[in-house]
C-alpha positions in Angstrom: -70.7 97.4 -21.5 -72.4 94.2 -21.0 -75.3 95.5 -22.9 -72.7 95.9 -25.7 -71.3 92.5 -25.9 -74.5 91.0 -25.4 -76.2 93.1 -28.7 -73.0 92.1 -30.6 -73.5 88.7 -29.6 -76.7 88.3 -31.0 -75.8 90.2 -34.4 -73.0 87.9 -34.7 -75.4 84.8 -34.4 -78.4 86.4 -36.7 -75.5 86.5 -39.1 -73.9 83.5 -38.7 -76.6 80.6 -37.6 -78.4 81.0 -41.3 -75.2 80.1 -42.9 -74.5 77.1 -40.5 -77.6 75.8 -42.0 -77.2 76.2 -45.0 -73.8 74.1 -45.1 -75.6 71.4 -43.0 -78.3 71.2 -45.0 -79.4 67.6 -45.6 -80.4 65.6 -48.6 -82.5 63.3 -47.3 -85.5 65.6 -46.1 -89.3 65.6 -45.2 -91.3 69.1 -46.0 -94.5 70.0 -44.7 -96.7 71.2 -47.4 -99.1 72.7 -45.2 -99.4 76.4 -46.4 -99.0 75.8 -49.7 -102.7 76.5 -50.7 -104.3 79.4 -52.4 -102.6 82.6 -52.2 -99.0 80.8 -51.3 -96.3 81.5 -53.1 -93.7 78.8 -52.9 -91.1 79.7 -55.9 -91.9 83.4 -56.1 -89.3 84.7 -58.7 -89.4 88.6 -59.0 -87.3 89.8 -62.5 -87.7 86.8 -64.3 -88.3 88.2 -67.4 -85.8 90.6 -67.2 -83.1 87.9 -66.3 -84.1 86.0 -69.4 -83.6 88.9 -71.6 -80.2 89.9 -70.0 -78.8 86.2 -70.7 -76.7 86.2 -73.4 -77.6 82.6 -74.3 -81.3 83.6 -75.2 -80.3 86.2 -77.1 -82.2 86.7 -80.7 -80.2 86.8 -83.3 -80.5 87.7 -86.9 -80.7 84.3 -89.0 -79.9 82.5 -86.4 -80.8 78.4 -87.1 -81.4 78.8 -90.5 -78.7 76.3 -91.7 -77.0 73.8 -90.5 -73.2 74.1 -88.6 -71.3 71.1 -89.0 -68.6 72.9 -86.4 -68.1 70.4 -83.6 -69.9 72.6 -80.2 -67.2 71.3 -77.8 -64.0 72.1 -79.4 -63.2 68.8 -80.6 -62.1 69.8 -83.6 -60.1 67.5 -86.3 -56.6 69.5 -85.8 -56.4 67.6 -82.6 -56.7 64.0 -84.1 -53.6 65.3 -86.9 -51.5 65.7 -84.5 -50.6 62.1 -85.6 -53.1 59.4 -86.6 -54.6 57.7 -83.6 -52.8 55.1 -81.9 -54.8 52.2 -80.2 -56.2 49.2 -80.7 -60.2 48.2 -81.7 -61.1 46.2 -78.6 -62.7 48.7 -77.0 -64.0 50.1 -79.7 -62.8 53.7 -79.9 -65.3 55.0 -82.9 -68.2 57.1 -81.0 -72.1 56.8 -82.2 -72.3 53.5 -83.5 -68.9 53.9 -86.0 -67.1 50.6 -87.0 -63.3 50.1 -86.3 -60.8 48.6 -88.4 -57.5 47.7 -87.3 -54.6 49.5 -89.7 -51.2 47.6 -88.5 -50.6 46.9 -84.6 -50.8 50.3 -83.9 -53.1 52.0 -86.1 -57.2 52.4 -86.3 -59.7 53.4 -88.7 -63.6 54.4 -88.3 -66.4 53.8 -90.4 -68.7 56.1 -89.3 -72.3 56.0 -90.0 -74.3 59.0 -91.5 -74.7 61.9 -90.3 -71.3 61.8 -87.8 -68.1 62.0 -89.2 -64.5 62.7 -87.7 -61.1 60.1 -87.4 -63.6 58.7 -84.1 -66.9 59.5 -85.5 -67.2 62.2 -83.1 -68.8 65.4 -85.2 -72.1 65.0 -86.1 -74.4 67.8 -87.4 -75.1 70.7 -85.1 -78.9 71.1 -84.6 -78.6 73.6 -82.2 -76.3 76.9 -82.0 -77.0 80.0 -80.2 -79.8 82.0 -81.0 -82.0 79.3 -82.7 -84.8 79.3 -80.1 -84.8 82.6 -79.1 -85.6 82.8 -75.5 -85.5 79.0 -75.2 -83.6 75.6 -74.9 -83.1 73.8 -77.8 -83.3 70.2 -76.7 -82.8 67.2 -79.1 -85.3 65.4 -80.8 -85.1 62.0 -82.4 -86.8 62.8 -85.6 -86.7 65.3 -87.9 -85.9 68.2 -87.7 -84.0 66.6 -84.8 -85.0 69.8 -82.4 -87.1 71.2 -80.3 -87.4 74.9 -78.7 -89.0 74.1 -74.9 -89.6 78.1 -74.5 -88.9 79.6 -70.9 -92.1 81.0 -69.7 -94.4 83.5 -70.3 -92.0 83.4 -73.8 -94.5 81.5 -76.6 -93.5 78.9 -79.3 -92.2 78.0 -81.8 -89.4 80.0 -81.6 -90.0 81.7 -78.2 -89.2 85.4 -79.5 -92.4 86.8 -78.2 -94.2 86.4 -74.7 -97.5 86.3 -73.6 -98.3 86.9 -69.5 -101.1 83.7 -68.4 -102.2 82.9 -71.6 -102.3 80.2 -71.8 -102.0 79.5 -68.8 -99.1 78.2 -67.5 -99.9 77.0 -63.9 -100.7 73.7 -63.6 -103.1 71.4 -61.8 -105.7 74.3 -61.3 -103.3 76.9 -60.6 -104.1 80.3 -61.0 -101.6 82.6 -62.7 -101.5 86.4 -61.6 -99.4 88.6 -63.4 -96.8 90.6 -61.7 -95.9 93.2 -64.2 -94.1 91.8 -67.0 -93.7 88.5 -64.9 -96.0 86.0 -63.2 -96.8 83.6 -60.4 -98.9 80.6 -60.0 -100.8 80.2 -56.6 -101.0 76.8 -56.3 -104.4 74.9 -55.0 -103.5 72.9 -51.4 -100.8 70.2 -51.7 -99.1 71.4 -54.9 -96.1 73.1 -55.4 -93.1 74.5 -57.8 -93.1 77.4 -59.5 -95.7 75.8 -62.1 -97.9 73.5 -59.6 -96.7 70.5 -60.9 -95.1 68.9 -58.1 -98.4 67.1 -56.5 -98.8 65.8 -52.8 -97.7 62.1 -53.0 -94.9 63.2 -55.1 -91.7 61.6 -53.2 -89.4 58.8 -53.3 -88.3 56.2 -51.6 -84.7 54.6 -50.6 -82.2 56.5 -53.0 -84.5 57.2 -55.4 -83.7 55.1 -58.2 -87.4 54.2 -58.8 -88.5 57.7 -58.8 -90.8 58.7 -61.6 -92.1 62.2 -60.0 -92.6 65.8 -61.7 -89.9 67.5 -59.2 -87.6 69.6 -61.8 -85.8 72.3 -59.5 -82.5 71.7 -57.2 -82.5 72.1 -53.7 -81.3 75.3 -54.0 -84.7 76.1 -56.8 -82.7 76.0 -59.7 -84.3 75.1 -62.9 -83.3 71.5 -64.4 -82.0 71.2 -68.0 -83.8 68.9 -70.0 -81.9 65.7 -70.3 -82.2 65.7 -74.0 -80.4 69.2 -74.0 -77.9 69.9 -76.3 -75.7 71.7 -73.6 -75.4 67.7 -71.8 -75.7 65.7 -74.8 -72.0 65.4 -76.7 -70.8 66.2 -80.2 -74.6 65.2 -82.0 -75.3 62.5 -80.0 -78.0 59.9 -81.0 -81.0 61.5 -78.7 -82.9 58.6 -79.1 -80.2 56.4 -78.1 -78.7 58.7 -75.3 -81.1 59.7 -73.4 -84.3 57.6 -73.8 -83.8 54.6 -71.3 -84.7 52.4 -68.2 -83.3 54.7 -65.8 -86.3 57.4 -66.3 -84.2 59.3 -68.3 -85.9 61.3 -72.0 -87.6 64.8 -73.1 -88.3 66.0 -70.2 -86.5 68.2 -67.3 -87.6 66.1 -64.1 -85.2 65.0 -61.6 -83.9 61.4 -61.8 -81.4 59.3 -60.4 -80.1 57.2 -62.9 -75.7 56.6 -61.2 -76.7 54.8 -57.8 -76.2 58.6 -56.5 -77.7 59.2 -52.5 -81.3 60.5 -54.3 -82.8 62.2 -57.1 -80.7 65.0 -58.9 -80.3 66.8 -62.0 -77.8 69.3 -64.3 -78.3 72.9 -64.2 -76.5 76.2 -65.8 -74.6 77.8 -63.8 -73.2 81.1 -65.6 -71.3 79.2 -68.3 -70.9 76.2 -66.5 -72.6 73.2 -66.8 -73.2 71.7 -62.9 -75.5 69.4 -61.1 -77.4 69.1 -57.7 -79.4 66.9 -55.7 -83.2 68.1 -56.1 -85.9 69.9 -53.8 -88.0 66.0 -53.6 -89.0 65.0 -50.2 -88.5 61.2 -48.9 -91.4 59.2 -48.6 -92.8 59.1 -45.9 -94.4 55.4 -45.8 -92.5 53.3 -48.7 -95.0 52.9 -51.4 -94.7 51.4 -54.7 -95.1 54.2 -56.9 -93.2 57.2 -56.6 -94.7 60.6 -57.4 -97.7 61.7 -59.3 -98.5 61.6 -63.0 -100.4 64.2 -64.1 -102.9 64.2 -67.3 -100.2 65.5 -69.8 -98.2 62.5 -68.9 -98.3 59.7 -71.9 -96.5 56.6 -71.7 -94.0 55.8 -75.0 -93.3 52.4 -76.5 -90.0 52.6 -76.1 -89.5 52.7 -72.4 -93.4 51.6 -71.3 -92.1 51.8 -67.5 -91.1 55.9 -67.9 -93.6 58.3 -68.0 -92.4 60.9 -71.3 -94.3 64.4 -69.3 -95.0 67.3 -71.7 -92.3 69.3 -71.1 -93.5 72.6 -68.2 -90.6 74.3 -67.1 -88.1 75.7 -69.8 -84.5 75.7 -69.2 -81.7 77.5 -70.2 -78.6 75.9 -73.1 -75.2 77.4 -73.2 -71.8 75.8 -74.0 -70.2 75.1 -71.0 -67.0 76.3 -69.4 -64.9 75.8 -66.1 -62.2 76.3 -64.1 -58.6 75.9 -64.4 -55.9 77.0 -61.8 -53.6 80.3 -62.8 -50.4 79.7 -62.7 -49.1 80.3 -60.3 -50.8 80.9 -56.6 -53.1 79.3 -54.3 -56.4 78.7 -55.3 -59.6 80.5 -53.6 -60.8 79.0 -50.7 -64.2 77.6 -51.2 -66.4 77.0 -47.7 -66.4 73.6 -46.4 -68.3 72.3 -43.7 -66.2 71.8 -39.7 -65.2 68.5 -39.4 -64.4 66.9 -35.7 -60.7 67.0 -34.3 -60.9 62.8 -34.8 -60.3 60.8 -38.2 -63.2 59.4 -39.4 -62.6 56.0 -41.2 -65.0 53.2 -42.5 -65.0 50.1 -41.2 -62.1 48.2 -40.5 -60.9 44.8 -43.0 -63.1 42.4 -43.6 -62.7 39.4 -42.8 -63.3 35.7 -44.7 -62.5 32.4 -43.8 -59.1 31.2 -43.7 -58.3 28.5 -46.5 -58.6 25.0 -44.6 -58.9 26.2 -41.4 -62.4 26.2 -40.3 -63.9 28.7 -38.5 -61.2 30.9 -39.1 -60.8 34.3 -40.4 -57.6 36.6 -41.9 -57.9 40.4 -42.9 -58.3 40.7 -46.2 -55.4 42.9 -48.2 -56.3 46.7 -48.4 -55.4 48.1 -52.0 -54.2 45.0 -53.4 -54.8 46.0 -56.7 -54.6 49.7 -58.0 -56.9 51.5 -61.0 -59.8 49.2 -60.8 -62.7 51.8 -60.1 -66.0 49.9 -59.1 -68.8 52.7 -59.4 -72.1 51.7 -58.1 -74.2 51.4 -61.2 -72.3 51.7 -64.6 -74.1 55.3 -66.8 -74.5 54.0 -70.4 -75.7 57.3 -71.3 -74.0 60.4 -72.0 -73.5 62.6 -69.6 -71.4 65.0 -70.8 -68.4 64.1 -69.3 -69.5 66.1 -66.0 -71.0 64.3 -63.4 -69.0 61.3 -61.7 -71.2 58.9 -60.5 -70.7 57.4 -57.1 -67.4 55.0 -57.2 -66.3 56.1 -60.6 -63.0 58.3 -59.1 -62.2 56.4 -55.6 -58.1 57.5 -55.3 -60.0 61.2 -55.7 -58.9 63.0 -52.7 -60.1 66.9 -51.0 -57.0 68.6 -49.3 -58.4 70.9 -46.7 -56.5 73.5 -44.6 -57.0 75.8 -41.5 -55.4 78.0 -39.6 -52.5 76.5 -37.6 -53.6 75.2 -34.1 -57.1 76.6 -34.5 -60.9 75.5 -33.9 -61.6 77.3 -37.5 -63.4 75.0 -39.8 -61.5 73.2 -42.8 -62.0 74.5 -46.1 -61.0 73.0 -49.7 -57.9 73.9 -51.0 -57.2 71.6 -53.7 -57.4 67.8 -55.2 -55.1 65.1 -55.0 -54.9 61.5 -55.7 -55.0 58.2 -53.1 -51.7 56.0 -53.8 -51.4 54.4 -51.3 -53.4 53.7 -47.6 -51.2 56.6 -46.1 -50.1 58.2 -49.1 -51.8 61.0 -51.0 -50.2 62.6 -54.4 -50.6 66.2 -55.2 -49.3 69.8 -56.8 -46.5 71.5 -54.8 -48.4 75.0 -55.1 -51.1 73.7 -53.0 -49.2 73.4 -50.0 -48.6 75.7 -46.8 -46.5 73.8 -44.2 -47.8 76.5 -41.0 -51.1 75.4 -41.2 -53.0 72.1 -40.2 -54.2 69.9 -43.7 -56.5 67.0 -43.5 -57.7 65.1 -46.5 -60.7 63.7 -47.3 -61.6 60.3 -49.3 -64.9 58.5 -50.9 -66.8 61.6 -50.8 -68.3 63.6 -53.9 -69.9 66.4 -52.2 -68.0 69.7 -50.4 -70.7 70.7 -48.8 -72.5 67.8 -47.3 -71.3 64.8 -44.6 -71.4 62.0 -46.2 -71.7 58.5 -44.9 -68.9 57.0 -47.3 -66.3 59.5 -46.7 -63.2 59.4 -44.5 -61.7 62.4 -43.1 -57.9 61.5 -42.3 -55.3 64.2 -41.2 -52.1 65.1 -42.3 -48.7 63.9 -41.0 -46.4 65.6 -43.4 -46.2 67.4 -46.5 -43.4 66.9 -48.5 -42.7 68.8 -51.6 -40.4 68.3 -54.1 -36.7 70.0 -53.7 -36.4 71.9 -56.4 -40.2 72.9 -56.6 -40.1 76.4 -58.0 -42.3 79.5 -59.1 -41.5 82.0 -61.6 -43.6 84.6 -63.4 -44.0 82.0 -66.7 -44.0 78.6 -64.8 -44.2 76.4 -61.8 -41.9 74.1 -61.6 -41.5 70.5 -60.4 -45.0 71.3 -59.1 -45.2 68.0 -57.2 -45.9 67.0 -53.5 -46.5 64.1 -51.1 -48.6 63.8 -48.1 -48.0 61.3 -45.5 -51.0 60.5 -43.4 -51.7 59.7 -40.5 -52.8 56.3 -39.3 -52.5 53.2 -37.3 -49.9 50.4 -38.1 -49.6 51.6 -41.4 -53.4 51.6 -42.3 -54.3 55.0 -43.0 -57.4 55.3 -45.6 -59.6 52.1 -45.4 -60.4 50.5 -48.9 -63.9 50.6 -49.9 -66.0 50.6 -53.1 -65.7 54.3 -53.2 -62.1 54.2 -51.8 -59.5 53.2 -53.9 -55.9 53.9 -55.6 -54.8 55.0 -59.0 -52.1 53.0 -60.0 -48.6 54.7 -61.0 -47.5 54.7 -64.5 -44.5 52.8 -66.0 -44.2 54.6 -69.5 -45.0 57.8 -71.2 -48.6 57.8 -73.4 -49.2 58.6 -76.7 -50.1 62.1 -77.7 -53.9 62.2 -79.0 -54.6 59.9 -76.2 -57.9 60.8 -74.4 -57.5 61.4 -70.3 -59.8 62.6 -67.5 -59.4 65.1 -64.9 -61.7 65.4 -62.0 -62.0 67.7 -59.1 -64.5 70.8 -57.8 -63.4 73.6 -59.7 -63.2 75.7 -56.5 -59.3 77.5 -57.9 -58.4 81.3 -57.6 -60.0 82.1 -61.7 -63.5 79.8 -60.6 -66.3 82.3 -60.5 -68.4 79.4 -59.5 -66.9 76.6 -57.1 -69.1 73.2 -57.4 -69.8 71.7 -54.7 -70.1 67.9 -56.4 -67.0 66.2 -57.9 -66.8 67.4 -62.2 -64.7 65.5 -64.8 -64.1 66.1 -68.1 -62.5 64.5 -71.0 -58.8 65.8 -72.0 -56.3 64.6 -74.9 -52.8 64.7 -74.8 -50.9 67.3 -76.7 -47.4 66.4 -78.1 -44.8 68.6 -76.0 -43.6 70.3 -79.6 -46.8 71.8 -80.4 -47.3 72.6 -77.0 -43.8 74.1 -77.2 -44.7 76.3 -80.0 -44.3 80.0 -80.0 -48.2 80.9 -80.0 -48.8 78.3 -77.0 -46.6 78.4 -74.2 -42.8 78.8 -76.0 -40.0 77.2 -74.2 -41.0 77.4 -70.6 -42.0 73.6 -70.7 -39.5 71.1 -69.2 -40.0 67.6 -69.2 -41.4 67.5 -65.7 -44.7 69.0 -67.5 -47.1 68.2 -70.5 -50.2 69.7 -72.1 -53.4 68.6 -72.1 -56.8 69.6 -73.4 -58.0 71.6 -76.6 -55.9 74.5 -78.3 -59.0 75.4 -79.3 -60.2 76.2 -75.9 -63.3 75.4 -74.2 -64.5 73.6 -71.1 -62.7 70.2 -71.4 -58.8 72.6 -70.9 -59.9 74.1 -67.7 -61.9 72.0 -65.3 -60.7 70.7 -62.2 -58.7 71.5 -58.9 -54.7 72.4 -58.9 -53.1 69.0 -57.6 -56.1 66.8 -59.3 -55.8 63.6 -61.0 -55.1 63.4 -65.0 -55.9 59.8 -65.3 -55.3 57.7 -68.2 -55.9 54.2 -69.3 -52.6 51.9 -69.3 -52.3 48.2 -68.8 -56.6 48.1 -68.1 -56.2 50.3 -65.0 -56.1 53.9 -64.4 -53.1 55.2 -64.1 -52.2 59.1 -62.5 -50.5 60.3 -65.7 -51.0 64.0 -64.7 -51.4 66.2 -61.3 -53.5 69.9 -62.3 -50.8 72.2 -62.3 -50.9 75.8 -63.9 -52.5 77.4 -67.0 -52.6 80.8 -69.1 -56.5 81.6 -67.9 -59.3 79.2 -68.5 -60.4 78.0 -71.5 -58.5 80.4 -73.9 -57.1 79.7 -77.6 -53.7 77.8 -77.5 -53.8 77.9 -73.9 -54.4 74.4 -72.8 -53.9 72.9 -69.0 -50.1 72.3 -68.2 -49.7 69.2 -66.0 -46.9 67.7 -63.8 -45.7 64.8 -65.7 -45.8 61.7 -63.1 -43.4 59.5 -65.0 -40.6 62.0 -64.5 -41.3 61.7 -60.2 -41.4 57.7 -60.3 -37.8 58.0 -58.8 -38.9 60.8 -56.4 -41.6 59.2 -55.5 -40.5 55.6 -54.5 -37.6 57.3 -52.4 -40.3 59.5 -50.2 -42.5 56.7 -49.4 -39.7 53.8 -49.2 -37.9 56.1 -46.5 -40.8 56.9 -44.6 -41.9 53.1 -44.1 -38.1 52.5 -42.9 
């Protein structure tokens, strides 16, 4: 019987201590690259071919590419700026790619745009690339004519990568030698190289967070293939290339990892199934600091523009797609994605800091946590496009991960939904997402699920309170609104720091057409793919009467909810976590406007995200929290 328990035992932890690593995994790694000489295969990839040929984003298409489509990619069509003229002021300027404002009344705006965009904001500009143009490639943009490129994936041939040729040329790099492998290939890669191609050389490896990093590394940590950063599938409605993505930061036509946001270390965007997402990289940390960071090879020329950036040939082909996401069903719980166990104590940062009291030398007072609300400070301000995706480090601070377990138990906590920081003990999210018999913690300042992260703060939950009348029928969830109440010490809860911050209520109802952005994982019940790093994505506000209309959602709406997104469909009406932000601008702070509440599917025609409508819970709101501080 022993015997038994002890073989089941060890089957359990064969099982069980691969995964455990894998959720600890950590980003700031060393590799020994001994073994990876002659006859090593570090990225073998069996079926590549075939995978390329079953993606329906490399499929060849009759005529594909041989005229222009004006069509904007991401559903941002012109229907959704008739919904009524925009409203807004010049300063900022709201006319995209360069377009000149004029004011029209106190209310009213007008753009001049320049050639080729177009649009009320200048946001449609030709469409260089559409499906099926390259073949069994990525069509990347190019800053002169014909403004594309096709970067083919291997062994597929240019120019428009229909055809395929196995190691010839060859395409292993550094002295690799390429051995075919039935209608695929591998590259055995001399001592000290690596990737799939050989590309990645010895000294290859950064230092501090990577900012300065300049090396050929162009697969995640996991050994998924980069995009380039002048793809089409990140760059936005015909963005400039040459303005977007050629720049200090290391960014331009090329698929190698970067880190251009002040993020923990090099990373890049990948395709995930439909879904555009993004990971740190498969880079090892320097071992002594040195100046220069990585290796350039021969191919490597330097451009005028950016004299500091290498500009590599392109090696590695990656993959285009329009991107979709996730958007809660309506109604239910959300999927629980995996989430690494957290200790039974809060974790907080440090405590106030402290400055010298005015005319009292020597002297110090706390300084005032969350004295001001919607004032996001991110660590290094993105001036390209990226898409709307990736949130760089600081950008959402009141962004909050509600976890869950089973009641009273040592199971680990796992991400249920999103939620917004409103005050130091107070934390704003959908009613749906909450089950009162189990134990809930949230988690603040963090952007990754599945990594410990030195900024984050892991705080549990005193109460839950959802709203009275919160109700779920087959059409609707209603008053979908809930408050948690955490737990603390004389009333400090969540520390304030530069990636911990509140959203500011609102005090009055937005304009419809207004533009808004959600943020969250994307790990709800429809998500085939969960992210494991914090997503946003653009959303406009959609009058309640069209949204009322018989071919959206009818007359199931209240006033408690609004729509937001594209009727159109697409990426921007479906990513995020039930109970997430909806943040607007108002007043020059961010303001929760919206909390992720239910939907008709993801993504579908006339089906855009339905939100709870914060305005109509001020009342609610201020009488939870007021009575709790009593």
């Amino acid at each position: 019987m022993n015997l038994k328990l002890l073989l089941l035992c060890l089957f359990l932890a064969v099982l069980l201590v691969p995964a455990e690593l894998k959720r600890k995994k950590h980003k700031h790694h060393h590799r020994d690259h001994e073994g990876h000489g002659p006859g090593h295969k570090h990225h073998e990839k069996k079926g590549r071919v075939e995978d390329i040929l079953r993606d329906v984003f490399f499929e060849i298409l009759e005529g594909a590419g041989d005229d222009d489509d004006d069509d904007d990619e991401h559903g941002n069509s012109e229907w959704v700026f008739e919904l009524q003229e925009p409203e807004g002021q010049c300063n900022p300027n709201p006319c995209l790619n360069n377009g000149v404002c004029e004011q029209k009344g106190k209310r009213k705006f007008e753009c001049d745009c320049p050639k080729p965009f177009r649009g009320k904001k200048c946001q449609k500009g030709p469409k260089r690339c559409k499906r099926g143009r390259c073949g069994r490639g990525e069509c990347v943009l190019t800053s002169t004519p014909p403004f594309y490129e096709c970067k083919c994936k291997e062994p597929f041939q240019p120019p428009r990568c229909t055809h395929f040729s196995l190691c010839e040329p060859n395409p292993c790099k550094n002295g690799g030698k390429c051995i075919k492998d039935g209608n695929d290939f591998d590259c055995l890669c001399p001592m000290g190289y690596r990737g799939r191609f050989c590309h990645v050389g010895p000294n290859d490896c950064y230092v501090e967070d990577g900012e300065s990093y300049r090396g050929n590394v162009s697969e995640t940590d996991d050994l998924r293939e980069c995009l380039h950063w002048n793809s089409y599938f990140i760059l936005e409605n015909g963005a400039d290339p040459f303005n977007s993505f050629e720049d200090k930061d290391g960014l331009g036509p090329h698929n190698f990892c970067r880190n251009p946001d002040g993020d923990e270390m090099p990373w890049c965007f990948f395709r995930q199934g439909r879904r555009l997402s993004w990971d740190y990289c498969d880079v090892t940390e320097c071992l002594t600091p040195t100046v220069f960071s990585g290796v350039v090879p021969t191919e490597i020329v330097l451009t005028g523009a950016n004299p500091t950036a290498p500009t590599p040939q392109p090696t590695t082909p990656t993959v285009t797609s329009k991107p979709t996401a996730s958007k809660p069903s309506m109604p239910g719980k959300p999927t629980q994605a995996p989430q690494p166990s957290t200790t039974e104590k809060p974790t907080q940062a440090p405590q106030l800091t402290l400055t010298p009291a005015v005319g009292t030398p020597n002297a110090t007072v706390p300084v005032q946590q969350f004295a001001t609300c919607g004032q996001p400070q991110p660590k290094k301000t993105v001036t390209r496009i990226f898409g709307g995706l990736k949130v760089p480090p600081g950008a959402a601070p009141w962004q909050v991960s509600l976890q869950m377990r089973s009641k009273n138990s040592n199971n680990p906590y796992r991400h249920i939904c999103g939620g917004v920081l409103i005050e130091s003990c107070w934390v704003l999210t959908a009613g749906h997402c909450i089950e009162q018999m189990k134990d809930m913690q949230v988690v603040v300042g963090g952007l990754s699920l599945n990594t410990k992260e030195s900024t984050e703060q892991t705080l549990k939950v005193e109460e839950a309170i959802v709203h009275e009348n919160y109700r779920e029928s087959p059409a609707a969830v209603y008053n979908d609104i809930a408050l948690l109440r955490l737990r603390g010490t004389d009333g400090v809860c969540a520390n304030e720091t530069q990636l911990v911050k509140t959203a500011c209520l609102p005090d009055a109802q937005l304009p419809d057409g207004m533009e808004c952005t959600i943020s969250g994982w994307g790990a709800t019940e429809d998500s085939q793919f969960g992210s494991n790093h914090l997503l946003e994505a653009n959303v406009m506000l959609i009058s309640q009467e069209r949204c009322s209309e018989r071919q959206v959602y009818g007359g199931v709406l209240t006033n408690s909810m609004f729509c937001a997104g594209y009727l159109q469909g697409g990426v921007d009406s479906c990513q995020g976590d039930s109970g997430g932000p909806l943040t607007c601008n108002q007043n020059n702070s961010k303001v929760i406007y919206g909390l992720v509440s239910w939907g008709d599917q993801c993504g579908r025609k006339n089906k855009p995200g339905v939100y709870t409508r914060v305005t109509h819970f001020l009342d609610w709101i201020k009488s939870k929290t007021q009575a709790a501080s009593r």
